[in-house]
LOLUM-783747 format. One record per residue (C-alpha): residue number from 1; residue in one letter; x, y, z. Coordinates in nm, 3 decimals. Example, Ala and Ser with C-alpha at 12.3 -4.5 7.8 and 13.67 -1.06 7.14 Angstrom:
! residues 2
R    n  res       xx       yy       zz
R    1    A    1.230   -0.450    0.780
R    2    S    1.367   -0.106    0.714
END
This chain:
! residues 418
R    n  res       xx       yy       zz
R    1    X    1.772   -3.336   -5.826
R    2    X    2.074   -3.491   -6.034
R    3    X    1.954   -3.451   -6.318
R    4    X    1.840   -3.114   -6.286
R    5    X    2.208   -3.000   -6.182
R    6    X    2.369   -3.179   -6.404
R    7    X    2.142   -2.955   -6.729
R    8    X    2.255   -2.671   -6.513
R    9    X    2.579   -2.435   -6.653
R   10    X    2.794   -2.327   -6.363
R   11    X    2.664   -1.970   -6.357
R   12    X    2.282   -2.100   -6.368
R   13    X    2.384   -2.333   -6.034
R   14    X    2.573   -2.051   -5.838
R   15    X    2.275   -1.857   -5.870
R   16    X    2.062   -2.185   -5.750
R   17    X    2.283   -2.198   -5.448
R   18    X    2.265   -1.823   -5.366
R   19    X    1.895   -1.847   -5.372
R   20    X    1.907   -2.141   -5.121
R   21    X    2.134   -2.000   -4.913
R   22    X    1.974   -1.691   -4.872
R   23    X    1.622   -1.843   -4.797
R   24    X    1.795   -2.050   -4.575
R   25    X    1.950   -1.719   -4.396
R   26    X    1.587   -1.521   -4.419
R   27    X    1.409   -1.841   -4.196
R   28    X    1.651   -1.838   -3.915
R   29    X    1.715   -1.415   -3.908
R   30    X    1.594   -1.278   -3.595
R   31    X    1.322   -0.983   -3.616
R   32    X    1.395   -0.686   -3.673
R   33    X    1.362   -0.484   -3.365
R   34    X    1.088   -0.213   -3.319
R   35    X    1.195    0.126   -3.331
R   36    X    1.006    0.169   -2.991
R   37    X    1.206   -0.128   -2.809
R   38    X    1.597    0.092   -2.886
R   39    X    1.459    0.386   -2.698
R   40    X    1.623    0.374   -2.348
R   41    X    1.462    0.207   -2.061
R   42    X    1.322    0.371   -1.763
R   43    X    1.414    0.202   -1.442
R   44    X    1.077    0.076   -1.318
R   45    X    0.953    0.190   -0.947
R   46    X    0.739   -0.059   -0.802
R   47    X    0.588    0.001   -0.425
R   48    X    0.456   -0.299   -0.257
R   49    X    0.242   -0.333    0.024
R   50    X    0.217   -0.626    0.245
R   51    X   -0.132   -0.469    0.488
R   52    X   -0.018   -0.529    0.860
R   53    X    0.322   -0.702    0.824
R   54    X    0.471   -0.663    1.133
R   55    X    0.856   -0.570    1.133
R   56    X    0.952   -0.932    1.360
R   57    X    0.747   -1.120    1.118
R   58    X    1.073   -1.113    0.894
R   59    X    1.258   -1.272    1.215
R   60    X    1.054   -1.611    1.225
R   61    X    1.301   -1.802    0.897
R   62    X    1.031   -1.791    0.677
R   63    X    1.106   -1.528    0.420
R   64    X    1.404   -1.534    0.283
R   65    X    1.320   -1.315   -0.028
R   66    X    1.192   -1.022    0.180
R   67    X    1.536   -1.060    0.383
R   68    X    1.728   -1.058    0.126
R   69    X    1.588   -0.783   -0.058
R   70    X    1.686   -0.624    0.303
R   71    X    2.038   -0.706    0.233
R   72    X    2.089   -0.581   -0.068
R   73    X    1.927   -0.240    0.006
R   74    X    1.807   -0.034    0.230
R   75    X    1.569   -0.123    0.499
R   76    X    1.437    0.003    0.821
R   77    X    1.495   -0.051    1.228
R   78    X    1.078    0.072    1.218
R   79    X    0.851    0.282    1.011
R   80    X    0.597    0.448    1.205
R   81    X    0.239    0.436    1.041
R   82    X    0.052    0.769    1.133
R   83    X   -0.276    0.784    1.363
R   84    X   -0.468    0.623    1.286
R   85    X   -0.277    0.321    1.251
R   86    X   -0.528    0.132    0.971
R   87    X   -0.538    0.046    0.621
R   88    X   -0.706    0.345    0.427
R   89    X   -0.544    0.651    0.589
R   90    X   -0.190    0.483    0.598
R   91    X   -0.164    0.383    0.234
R   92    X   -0.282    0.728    0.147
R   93    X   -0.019    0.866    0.327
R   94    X    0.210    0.692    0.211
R   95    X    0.151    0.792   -0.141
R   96    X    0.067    1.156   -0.075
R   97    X    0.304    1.251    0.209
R   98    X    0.003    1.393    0.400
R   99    X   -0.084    1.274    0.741
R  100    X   -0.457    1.143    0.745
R  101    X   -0.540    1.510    0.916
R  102    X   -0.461    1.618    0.600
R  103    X   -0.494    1.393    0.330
R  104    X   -0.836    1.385    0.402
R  105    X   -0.930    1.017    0.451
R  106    X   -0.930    1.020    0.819
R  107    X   -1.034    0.681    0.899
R  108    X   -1.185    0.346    0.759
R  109    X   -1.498    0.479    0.744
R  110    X   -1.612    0.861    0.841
R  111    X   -1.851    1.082    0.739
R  112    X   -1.843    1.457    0.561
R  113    X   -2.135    1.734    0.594
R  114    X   -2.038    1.792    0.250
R  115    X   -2.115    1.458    0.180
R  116    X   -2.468    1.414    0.330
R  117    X   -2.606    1.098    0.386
R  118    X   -2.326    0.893    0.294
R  119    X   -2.081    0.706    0.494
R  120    X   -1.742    0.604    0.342
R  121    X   -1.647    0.265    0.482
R  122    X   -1.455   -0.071    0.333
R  123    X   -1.779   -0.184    0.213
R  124    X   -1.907    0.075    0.062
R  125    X   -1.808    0.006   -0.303
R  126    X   -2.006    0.316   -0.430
R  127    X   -1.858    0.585   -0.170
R  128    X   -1.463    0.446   -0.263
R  129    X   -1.508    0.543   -0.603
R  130    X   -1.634    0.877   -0.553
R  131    X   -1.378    1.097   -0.571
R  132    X   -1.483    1.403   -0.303
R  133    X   -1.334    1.151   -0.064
R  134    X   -1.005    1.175   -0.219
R  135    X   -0.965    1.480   -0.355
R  136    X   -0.813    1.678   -0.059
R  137    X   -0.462    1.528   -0.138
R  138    X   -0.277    1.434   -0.510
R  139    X   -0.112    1.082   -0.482
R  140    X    0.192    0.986   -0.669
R  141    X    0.022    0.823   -0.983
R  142    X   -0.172    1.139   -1.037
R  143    X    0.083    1.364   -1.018
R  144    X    0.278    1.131   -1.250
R  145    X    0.027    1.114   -1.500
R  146    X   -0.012    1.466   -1.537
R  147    X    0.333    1.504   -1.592
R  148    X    0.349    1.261   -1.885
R  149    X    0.503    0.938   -1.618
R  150    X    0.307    0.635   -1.698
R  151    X    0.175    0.443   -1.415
R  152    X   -0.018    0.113   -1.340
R  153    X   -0.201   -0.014   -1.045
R  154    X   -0.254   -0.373   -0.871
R  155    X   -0.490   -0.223   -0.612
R  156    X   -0.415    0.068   -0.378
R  157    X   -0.690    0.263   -0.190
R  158    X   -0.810    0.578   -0.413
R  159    X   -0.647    0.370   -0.739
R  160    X   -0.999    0.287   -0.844
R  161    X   -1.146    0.636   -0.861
R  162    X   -1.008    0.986   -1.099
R  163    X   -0.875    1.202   -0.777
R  164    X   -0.861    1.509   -0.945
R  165    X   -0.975    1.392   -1.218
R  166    X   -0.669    1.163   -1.308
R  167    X   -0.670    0.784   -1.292
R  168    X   -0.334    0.584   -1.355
R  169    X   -0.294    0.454   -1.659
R  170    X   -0.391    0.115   -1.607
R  171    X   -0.552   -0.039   -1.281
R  172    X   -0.778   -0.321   -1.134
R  173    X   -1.067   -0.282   -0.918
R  174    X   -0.982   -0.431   -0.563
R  175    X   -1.056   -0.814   -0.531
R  176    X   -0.967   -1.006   -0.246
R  177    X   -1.013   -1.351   -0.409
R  178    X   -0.724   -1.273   -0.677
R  179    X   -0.431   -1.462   -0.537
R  180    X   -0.098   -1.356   -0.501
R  181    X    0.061   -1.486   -0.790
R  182    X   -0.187   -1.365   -1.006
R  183    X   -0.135   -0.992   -0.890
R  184    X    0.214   -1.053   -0.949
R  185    X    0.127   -1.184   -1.306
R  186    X   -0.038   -0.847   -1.354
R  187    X    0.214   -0.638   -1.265
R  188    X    0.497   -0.868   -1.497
R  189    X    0.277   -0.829   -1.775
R  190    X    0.232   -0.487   -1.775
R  191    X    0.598   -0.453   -1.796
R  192    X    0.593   -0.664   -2.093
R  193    X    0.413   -0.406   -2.296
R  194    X    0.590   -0.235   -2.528
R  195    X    0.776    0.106   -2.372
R  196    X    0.541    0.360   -2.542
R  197    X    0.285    0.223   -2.290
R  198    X    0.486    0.040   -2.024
R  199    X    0.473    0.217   -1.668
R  200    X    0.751    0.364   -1.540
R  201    X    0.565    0.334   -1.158
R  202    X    0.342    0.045   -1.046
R  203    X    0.141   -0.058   -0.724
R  204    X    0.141   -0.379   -0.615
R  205    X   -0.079   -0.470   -0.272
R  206    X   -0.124   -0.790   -0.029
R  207    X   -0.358   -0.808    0.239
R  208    X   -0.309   -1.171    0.320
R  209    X   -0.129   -1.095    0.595
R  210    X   -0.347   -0.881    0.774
R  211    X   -0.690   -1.120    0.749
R  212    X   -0.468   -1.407    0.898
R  213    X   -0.319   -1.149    1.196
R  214    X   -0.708   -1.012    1.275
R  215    X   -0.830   -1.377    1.242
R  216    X   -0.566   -1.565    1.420
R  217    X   -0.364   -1.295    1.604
R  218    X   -0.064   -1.175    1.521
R  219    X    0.167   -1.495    1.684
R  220    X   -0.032   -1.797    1.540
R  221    X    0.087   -1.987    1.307
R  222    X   -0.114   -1.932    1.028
R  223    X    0.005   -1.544    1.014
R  224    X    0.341   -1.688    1.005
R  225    X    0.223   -1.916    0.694
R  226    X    0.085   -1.617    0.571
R  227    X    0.414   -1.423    0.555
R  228    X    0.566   -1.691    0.406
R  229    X    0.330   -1.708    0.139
R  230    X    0.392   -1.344    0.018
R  231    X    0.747   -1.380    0.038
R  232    X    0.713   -1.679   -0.213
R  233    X    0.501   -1.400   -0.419
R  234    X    0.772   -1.130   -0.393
R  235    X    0.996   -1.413   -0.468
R  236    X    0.791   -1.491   -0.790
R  237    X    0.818   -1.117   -0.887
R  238    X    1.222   -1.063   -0.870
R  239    X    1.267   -1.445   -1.064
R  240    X    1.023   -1.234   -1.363
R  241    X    1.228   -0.967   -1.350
R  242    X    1.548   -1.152   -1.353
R  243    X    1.390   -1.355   -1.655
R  244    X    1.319   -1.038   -1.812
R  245    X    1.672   -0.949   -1.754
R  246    X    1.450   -0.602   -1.617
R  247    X    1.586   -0.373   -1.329
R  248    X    1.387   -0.243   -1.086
R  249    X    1.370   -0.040   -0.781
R  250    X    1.159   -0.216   -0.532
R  251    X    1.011   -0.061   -0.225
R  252    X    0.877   -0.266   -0.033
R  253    X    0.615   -0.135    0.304
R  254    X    0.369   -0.195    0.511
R  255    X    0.063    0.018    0.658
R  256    X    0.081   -0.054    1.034
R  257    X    0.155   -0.340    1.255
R  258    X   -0.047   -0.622    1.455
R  259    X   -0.111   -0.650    1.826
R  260    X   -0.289   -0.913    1.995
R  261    X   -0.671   -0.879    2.132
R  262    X   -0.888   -1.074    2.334
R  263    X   -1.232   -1.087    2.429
R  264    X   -1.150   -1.074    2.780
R  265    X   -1.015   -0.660    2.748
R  266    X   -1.312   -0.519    2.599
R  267    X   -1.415   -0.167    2.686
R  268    X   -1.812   -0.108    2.645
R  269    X   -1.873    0.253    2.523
R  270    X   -2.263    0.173    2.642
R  271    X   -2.158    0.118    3.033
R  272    X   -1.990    0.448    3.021
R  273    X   -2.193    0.696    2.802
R  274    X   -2.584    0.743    2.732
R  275    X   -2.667    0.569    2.406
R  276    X   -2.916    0.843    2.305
R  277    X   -2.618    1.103    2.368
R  278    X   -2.383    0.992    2.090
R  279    X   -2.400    0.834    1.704
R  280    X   -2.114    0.605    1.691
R  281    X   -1.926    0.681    1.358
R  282    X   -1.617    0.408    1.444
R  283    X   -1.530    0.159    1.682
R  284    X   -1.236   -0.120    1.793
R  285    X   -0.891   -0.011    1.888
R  286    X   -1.017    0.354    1.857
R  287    X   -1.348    0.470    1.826
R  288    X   -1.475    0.802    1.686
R  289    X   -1.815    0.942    1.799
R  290    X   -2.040    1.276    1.756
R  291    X   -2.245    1.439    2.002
R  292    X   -2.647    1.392    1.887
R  293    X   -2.788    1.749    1.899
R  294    X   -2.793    1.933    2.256
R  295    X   -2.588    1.646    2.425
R  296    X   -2.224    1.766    2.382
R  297    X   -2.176    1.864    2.722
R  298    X   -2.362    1.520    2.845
R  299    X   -2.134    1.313    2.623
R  300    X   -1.855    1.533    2.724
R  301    X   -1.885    1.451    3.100
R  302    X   -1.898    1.113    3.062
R  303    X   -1.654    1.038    2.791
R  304    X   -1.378    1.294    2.935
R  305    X   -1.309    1.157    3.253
R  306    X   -1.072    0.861    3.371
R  307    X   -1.103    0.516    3.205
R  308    X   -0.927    0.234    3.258
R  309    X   -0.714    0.108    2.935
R  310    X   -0.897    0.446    2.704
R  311    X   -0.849    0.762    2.698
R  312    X   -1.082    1.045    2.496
R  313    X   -1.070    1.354    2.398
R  314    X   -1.246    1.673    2.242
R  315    X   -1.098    1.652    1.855
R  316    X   -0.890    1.965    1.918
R  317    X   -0.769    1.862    2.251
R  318    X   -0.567    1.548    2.102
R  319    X   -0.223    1.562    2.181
R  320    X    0.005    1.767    1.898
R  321    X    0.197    1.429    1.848
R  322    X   -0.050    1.254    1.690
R  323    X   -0.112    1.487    1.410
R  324    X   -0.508    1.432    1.391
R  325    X   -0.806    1.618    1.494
R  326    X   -0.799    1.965    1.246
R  327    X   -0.991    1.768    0.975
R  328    X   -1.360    1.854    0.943
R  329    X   -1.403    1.481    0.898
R  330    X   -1.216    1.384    1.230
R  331    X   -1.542    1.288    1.494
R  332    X   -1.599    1.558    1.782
R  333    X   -1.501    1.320    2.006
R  334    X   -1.181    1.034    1.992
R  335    X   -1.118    0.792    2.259
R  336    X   -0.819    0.575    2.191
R  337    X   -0.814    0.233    2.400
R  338    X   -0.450    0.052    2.494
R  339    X   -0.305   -0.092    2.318
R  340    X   -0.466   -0.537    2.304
R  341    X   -0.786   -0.361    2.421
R  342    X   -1.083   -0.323    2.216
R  343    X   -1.399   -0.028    2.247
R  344    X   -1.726   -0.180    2.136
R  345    X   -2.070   -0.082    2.153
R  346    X   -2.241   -0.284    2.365
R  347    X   -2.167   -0.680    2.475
R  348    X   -2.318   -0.779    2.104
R  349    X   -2.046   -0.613    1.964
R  350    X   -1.778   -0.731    2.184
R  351    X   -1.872   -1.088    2.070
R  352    X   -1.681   -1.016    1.738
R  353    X   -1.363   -0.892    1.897
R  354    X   -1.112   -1.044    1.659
R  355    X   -0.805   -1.196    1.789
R  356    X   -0.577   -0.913    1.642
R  357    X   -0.594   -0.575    1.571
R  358    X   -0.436   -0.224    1.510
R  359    X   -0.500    0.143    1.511
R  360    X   -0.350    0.187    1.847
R  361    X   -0.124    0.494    1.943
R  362    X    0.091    0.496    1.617
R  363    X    0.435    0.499    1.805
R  364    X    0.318    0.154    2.003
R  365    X    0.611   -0.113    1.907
R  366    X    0.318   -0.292    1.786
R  367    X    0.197   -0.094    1.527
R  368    X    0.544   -0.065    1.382
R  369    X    0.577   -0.130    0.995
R  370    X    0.839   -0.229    0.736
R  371    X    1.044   -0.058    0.461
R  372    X    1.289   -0.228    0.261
R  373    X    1.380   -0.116   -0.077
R  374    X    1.652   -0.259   -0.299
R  375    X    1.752   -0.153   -0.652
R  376    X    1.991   -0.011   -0.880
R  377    X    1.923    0.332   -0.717
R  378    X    1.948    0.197   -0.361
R  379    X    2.278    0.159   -0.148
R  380    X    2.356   -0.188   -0.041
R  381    X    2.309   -0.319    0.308
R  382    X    2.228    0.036    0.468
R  383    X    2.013    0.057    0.806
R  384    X    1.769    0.362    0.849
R  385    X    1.678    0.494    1.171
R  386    X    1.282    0.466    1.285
R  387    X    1.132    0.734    1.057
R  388    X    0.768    0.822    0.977
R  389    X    0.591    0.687    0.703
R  390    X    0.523    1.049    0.512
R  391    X    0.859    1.067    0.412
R  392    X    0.822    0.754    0.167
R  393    X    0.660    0.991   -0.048
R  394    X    0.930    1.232   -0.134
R  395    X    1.150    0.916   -0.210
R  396    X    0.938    0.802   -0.472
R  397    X    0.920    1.089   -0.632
R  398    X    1.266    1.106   -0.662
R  399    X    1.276    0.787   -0.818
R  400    X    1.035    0.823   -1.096
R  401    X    1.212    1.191   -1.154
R  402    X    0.943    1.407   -1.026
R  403    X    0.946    1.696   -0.808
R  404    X    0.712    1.625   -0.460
R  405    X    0.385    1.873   -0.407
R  406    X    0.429    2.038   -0.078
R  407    X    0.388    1.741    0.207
R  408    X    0.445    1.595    0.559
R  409    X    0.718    1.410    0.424
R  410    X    1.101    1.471    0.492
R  411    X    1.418    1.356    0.318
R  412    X    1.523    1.088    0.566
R  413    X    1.522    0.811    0.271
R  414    X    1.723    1.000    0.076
R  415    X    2.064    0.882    0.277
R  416    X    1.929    0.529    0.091
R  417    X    2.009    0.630   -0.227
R  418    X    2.310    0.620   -0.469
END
């Protein structure tokens, strides 16, 4: 290398250097940045639901992520879910404003005339992703994608299916294997996309929680663990956005509560009607049945009278408060037991009584729910009055900058905001 600078006149070695110098400068030059990444960023919404996390679950010192994503928002003295007070018709709500009565899906599993021969249910994989079961209401993902708001999925009931005809952008069909951190994963990555295709409103969805409060009631231990564990998810969710140096408005519910069961307050429907005079469409904390043909009357007489911890009714004879009954999908007849009892068919059925349950009278303390929401659109530290769950709706709308369809839903959660 001596020798070759020393043959070299000063001009030919400045222009050696300047060569150097600027391959040295083109190796350590960042990227230039995409076009796409300077356009501004959308705050993300993401809605999370933890299935049957009770609101003094967050009172037992073992999650400190949920409580303080409670300080630093908004959060709730109670949601109330809306009757029934289960997984399907709650989470539907809750994205369409519309009470069960009148977003359509009335119950964990029912059954349409329109619909012969099928009955929707949890394991019905087939009748989930049909969308005639959906279609009598327009959740928040539709609505967005119509109007040009990209949105993404990590399972919510109806996400799996085109209501109306619209699917979100991006979704996963329901597993209940996938652990937590992996949903979590999901829902980081698709923020990682670039912003032409990034979603401006994701889903995110636990159901630990609830298996561990039906299997070991809602006080054991292992419900506690349970709670903990999905706090450690949430937890695993804010440190990725933090990383990402990302903002995000976080709402943060749950679809009903948990109250304790036993096998010793069982309620048998067959020591109190005629088998032959009723089909049983649903049973457990409430049970829905129809009349077989000429034995209304029959089933009426024995179903209407005085029980001890139930109480029935004709579908249009159920009290205004609980919103329910007007849907032709709602069974002729609804008996509703108290709430740590259970209605089973027969003393085979009673066997399986699990040792926690809900869809009880929605305003029980038990069936109670959370809300907490936190964000750059949120007030810090600010307590909400018990409110029903329909009004979540209109909130999120708000935050991904649409205007709500017509709903149940009230501006309550608006008081949260900035």
């Amino acid at each position: 290398m001596k020798n070759i600078i020393a043959d070299l006149s000063l001009r030919e070695l400045f222009c050696v250097v300047l060569v150097v110098l600027i391959t040295g400068c083109a190796q350590i030059a960042p990227k230039p940045v995409a076009q796409d990444d300077k356009t501004p960023q959308p705050v993300p919404v993401i809605l999370v639901s933890i299935d049957g996390f009770k609101p003094d679950y967050l009172k037992r010192g073992v999650t400190p992520h949920l409580n303080s994503l409670a300080e630093q928002g908004a959060r709730a003295e109670a949601m109330l879910p809306s009757f029934p007070s289960i997984t399907f018709p709650n989470h539907y709500a809750l994205v369409t404003g519309l009470r069960p009565d009148r977003n359509g899906v009335v119950g964990n599993t029912m059954e349409d005339k329109e619909i012969p021969n099928v009955r929707f249910s949890l394991g019905n994989r087939e009748a989930l992703a049909d969308r005639r079961w959906w279609d009598e209401a327009e959740p928040v993902w539709s609505t967005a994608e119509k109007n040009g708001v990209r949105t993404a999925t990590m399972f919510w009931p109806g996400s799996e299916t085109a209501i109306q005809g619209v699917r979100p952008g991006q979704w996963r069909r329901f597993d209940s294997k996938v652990p937590a951190n992996d949903r979590v994963d999901t829902v980081l990555g698709w923020l990682d996309q670039p912003i032409s295709s990034r979603p401006a409103f994701l889903t995110l969805y636990f159901d630990e929680v609830d298996h561990s409060g039906h299997e070991y009631g809602p006080d054991a231990p292992q419900t506690t663990q349970a709670a903990a564990h999905v706090d450690a998810a949430i937890g695993r969710l804010m440190a990725g956005l933090k990383a990402r140096n990302m903002k995000a408005n976080i709402v943060i519910v749950s679809d009903h509560g948990m109250a304790a069961m036993s096998r010793q307050r069982v309620i048998r429907l067959d020591q109190i009607a005629e088998k032959s005079s009723y089909r049983l469409i649903t049973s457990g904390t409430y049970a829905g049945l129809e009349a077989e043909p000429g034995q209304e009357n029959t089933l009426a007489l024995a179903l209407l009278k005085p029980h001890d911890h139930m109480q029935c009714w004709r579908k249009e004879e159920i009290p205004a408060r609980f919103h329910y009954g007007s849907n032709a999908r709602v069974p002729r007849f609804i008996c509703l037991a108290e709430v740590g009892w259970q209605i089973a068919a027969s003393d085979k059925a009673a066997e399986h009584t699990p040792a926690g349950g809900h869809g009880y009278d929605n305003q029980a303390p038990e069936m109670q729910a959370i809300f907490i929401a936190a964000g750059p659109s949120f007030k810090s530290d600010i307590v909400v009055a018990p409110f029903d769950n329909v009004d979540v709706y209109p909130l999120v709308m708000r935050l991904i900058g649409l205007k709500p369809l017509p709903s149940d839903g009230g501006p309550t959660l608006m008081s949260t905001l900035n």
